[in-house]
N, C-alpha and C positions, 0 to 999 in steps of 0.2 A: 359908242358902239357897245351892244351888250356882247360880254367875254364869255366864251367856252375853253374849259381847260379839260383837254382830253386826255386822258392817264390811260397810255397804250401796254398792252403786252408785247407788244414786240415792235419794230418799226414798220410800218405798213409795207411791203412788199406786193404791189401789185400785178407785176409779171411772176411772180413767184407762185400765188396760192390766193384763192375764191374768198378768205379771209383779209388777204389785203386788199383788193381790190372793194371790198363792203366796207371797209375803213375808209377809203380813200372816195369812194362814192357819199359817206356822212360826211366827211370834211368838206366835200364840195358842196353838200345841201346847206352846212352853214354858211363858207364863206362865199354863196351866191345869194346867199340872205343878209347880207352885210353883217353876220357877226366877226370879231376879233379871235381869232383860234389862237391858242397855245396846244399845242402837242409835248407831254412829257411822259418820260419814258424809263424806265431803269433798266432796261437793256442796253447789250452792245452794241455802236453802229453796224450796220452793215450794207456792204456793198452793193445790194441788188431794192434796197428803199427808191421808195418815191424823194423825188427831190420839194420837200415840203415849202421850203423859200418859195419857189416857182410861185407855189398858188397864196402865197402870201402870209404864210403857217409860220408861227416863230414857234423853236423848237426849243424844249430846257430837257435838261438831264436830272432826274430826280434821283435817291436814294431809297431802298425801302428800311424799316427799323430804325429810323433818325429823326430826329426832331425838327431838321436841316426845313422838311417838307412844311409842318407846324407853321414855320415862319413864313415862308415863300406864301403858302395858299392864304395867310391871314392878313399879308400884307395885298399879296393879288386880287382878294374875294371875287372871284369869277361868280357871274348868274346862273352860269349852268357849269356841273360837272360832268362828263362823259365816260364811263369806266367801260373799257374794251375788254368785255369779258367779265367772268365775274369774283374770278383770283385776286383781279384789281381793285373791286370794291372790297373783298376781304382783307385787305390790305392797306389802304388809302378812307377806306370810306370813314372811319369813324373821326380819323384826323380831319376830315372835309366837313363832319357835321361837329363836331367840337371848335375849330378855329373860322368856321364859314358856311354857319348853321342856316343863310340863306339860302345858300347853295341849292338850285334845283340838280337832283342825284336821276342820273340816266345811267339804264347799265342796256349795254350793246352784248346781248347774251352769243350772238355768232351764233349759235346754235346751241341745242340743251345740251353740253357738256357730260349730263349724269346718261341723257334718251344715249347717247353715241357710247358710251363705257355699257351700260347694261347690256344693248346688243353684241357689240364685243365680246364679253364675258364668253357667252355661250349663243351661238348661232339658233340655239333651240329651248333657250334658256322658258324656264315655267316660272323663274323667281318673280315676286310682287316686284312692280317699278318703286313703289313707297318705300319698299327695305332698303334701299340704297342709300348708303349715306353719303355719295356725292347728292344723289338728289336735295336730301335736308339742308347740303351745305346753299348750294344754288338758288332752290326754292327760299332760302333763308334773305340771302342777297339780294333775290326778286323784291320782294316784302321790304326788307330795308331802304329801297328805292322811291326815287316817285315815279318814275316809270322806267319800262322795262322794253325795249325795240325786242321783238319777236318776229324772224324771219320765214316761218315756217307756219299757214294755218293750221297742218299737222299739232304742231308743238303750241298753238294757241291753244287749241281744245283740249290739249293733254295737261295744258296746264289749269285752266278753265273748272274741266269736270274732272281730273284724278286727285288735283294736289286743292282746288276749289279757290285758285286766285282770281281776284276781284279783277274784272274786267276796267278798272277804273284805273288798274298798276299795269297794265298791257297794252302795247299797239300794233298791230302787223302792220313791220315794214322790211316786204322782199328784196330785192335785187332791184338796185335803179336805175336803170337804160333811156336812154334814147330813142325814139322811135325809130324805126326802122321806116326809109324813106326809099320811093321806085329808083331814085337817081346811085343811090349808093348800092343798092342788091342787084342791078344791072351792071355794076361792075364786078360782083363779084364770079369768078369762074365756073363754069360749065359742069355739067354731067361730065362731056369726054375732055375739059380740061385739066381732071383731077385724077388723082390715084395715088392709091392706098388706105389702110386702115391706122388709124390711131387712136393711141388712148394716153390720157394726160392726166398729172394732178402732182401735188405738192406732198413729198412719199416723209415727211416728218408728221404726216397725216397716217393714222393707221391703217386704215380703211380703204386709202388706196395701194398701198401694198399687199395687203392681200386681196387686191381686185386682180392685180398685176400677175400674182400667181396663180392665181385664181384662171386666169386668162390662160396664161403659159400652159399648166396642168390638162385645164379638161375644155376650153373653148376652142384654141387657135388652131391645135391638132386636127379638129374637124371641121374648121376653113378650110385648113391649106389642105384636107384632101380630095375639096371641091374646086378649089381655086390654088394649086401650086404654084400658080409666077406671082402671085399678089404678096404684098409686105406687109410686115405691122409694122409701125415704129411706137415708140413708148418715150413721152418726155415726164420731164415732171423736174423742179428743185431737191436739191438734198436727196439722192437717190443712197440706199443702203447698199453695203458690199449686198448682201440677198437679194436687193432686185438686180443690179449688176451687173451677177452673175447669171442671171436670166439670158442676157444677150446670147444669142445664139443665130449666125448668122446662115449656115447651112438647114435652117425651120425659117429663112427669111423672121424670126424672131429678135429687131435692132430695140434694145435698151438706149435711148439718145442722152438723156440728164435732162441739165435745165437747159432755157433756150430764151432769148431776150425778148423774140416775139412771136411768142405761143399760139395770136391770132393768124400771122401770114400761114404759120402749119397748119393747122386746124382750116384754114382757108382753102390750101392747098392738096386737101385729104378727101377722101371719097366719103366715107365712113367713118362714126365715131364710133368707140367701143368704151362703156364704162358698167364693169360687170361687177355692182357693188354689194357684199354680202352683209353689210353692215353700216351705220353711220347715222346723221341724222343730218336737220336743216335741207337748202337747197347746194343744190349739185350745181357750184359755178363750171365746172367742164361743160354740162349740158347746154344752159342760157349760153355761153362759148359758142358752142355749136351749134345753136338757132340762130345765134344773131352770123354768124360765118359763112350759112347757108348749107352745112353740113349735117345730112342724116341721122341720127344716133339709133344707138340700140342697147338698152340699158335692164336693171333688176325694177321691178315693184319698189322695194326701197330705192333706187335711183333717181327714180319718177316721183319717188311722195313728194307729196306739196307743191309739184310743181305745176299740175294738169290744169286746174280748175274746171272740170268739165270739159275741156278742147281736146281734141285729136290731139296724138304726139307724133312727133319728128319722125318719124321711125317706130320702134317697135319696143312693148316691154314685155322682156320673157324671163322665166325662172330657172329654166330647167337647163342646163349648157346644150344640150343637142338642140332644143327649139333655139336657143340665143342664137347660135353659130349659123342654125337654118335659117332665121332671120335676117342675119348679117351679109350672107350667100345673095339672095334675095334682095335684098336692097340695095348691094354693091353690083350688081349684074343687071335691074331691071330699071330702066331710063325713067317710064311715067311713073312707077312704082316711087324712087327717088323724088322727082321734081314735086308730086305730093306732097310730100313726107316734110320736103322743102321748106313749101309752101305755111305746111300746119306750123312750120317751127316759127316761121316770122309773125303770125296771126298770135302765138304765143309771148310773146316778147310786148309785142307791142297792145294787146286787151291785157297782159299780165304783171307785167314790168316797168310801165310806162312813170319815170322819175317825178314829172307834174305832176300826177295825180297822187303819189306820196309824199309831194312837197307841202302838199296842202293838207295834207293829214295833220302831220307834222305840226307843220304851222300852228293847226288849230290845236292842236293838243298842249303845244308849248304856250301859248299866249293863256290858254286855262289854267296850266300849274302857275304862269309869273299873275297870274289875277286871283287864283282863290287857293295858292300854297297851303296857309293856315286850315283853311278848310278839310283840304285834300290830307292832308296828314293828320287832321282831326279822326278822319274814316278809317283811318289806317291804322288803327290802335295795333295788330297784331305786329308789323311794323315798326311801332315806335317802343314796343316790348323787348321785340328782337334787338334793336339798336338800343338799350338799353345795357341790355345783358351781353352784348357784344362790345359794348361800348368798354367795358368793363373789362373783359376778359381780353381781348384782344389788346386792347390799350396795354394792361401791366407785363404780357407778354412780349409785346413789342418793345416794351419800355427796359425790361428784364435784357432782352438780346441786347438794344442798343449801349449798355452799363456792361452789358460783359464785353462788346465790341472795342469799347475804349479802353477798360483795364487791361484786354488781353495786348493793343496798340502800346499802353504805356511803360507794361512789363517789360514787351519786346524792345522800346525805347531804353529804360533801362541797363536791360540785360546788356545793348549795343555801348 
């Protein structure tokens, strides 16, 4: 069985956040391909992970700044390495091309990390994307790869024509779903079976905390004073004391937390709300809410990359009084809804469909294990970068690791 060793940032939490569940959707495209996974990780465990045994996933605990790694991967040589994110390959990658220079190098960018910080920044910001120096760091990592999963055709082209990466180091691969089937959207609930509004997401994410306020401030106020018996509720992981304190029961305004199964809420909701003023990649609340049969009604940014040309779910607006008048509107008007429904499954399934990106896949991978040599011959800017990274990164790590034991052996000492 050919091995993939996946070097996680975090442990995949899937009920948690749109990032673990895109982890947990690659781990299934290998190991329904009969590859061997390892999952390694230098995080803490945590209680709300997917249970990786289940799908057959052996999991190891790695260190970062140790050599501990050096041995493991030179003894493992996996054929493929999987970096979640691209911290991971700044971190891991050069030990992976030093002791396991076979190694086909994939980095799972989750989304452009520097596109989500630039908007952030300044809601209105004029600054060049180029002057960023998470970008450099990113785009750096890109290059140092042999390929690179890009979930956003947004962020393909941005990387494409702004930063001019070779389409040869890039794959668009979105959201991978199951098709949505008559047997299973017939069960799911009605127009007049549902009620409420909700809005969800993973609030150690920035972007939806200040959707959330965002909401509270200047959208919900002008709901509720078209509809004063309807509710929001707000779920999401790791909520901050500032969202929290949001909760406000007398504006029917409920802050929930996290919740195990995000899908029966969302199932059970009228309307989605996700009023994002920032971020990048795709919006797993949205796909959520098509595949749930659930309306949404979101920003331009919320929607990017997700449209492809097709009607949306619902409604995108910018301005909070059109948002809120949209929301009115779709939560009061039956055909209006069951439309709106309708566009969201046609979207899932012409958009998201996991076959047709298994084969992508496929053929991209069976390229890099057939003309490697080749393929990194083109990539000279690549093998520059991993050069001078190789170097630098290396004796820094090496520097930390030598002070990690003296400062262990002092304290031994001292005791």
């Amino acid at each position: 069985m050919i091995r993939v060793l996946v070097i996680g940032y975090v442990w995949p939490e899937p009920n948690s956040s749109a990032a673990g569940k895109r982890m947990l959707q690659l781990l299934e495209y290998f190991t329904s391909s009969n590859y061997k996974v390892i999952f390694g990780t230098t995080a803490a465990p945590s209680t709300n992970a997917a249970n990786l045994l289940e799908l057959g996933i052996t999991s190891v605990k790695i260190e970062l700044n140790n050599s501990s790694f050096d041995t493991y991967i030179n003894e493992l040589q996996p054929e493929i390495v999987l970096f979640d994110r691209f911290m991971m390959e700044e971190q891991f990658g050069w030990r992976v091309s030093k002791n396991s220079p076979s190694s086909i190098k994939i980095l799972d960018t989750e989304d452009l990390h520097f596109l989500r910080n630039y908007r952030e920044k300044d809601l209105n910001s004029t600054d060049s994307i180029t002057n960023s120096e998470l970008a450099k760091r990113e785009v750096a990592s890109i290059y140092r790869c042999d390929l690179s999963l890009i979930i956003s055709e947004v962020e393909m082209n941005l990387l494409k024509e702004t930063f001019n990466v070779s389409e040869s180091l890039l794959v668009y691969i979105p959201f991978l779903f199951n098709r949505l089937i008559d047997s299973e959207i017939k069960l799911l609930p009605s127009f007049e079976e549902r009620q409420h509004f909700v809005s969800i997401g993973n609030f150690k994410h920035k972007p939806n905390v200040d959707a959330v306020k965002y909401l509270k401030k200047d959208i919900w106020p002008l709901i509720r004073k078209e509809l004063p018996n309807e509710e929001l509720h707000v779920y999401g992981a790791y909520p901050t004391e500032s969202v929290l304190q949001l909760n406000n029961p007398k504006e029917k305004f409920y802050v929930k937390g996290w919740v195990k199964d995000a899908e029966a809420i969302v199932k059970s909701a009228k309307v989605s709300l996700a009023a994002l003023r920032f971020g990048a990649g795709l919006k797993g609340k949205l796909t959520e809410a098509m595949q749930c049969g659930t309306p949404a009604v979101t920003t331009s940014l919320g929607a990017e990359g997700m449209q492809g040309g097709l009607a949306w779910n619902g409604f995108i607006e910018n301005d909070p009084k059109l948002f809120a008048e949209a929301a009115i509107k779709l939560y009061t008007t039956k055909a209006l809804w069951q439309e709106s429904q309708l566009n969201g499954y046609q979207l899932i399934n012409k958009l998201y469909n996991k076959e047709d990106y298994y084969k992508v896949l496929d053929k991209k991978l069976n390229h890099l294990k057939e003309k490697l040599s080749h393929h990194r011959e083109n990539n000279f800017i690549g093998s520059m970068l991993m050069h001078h990274r190789l170097k630098s990164t290396q004796y820094l790590s090496k520097y930390i690791e030598v002070k990690t034991e003296l400062e262990i052996l002092k304290s031994s000492i001292k005791n």
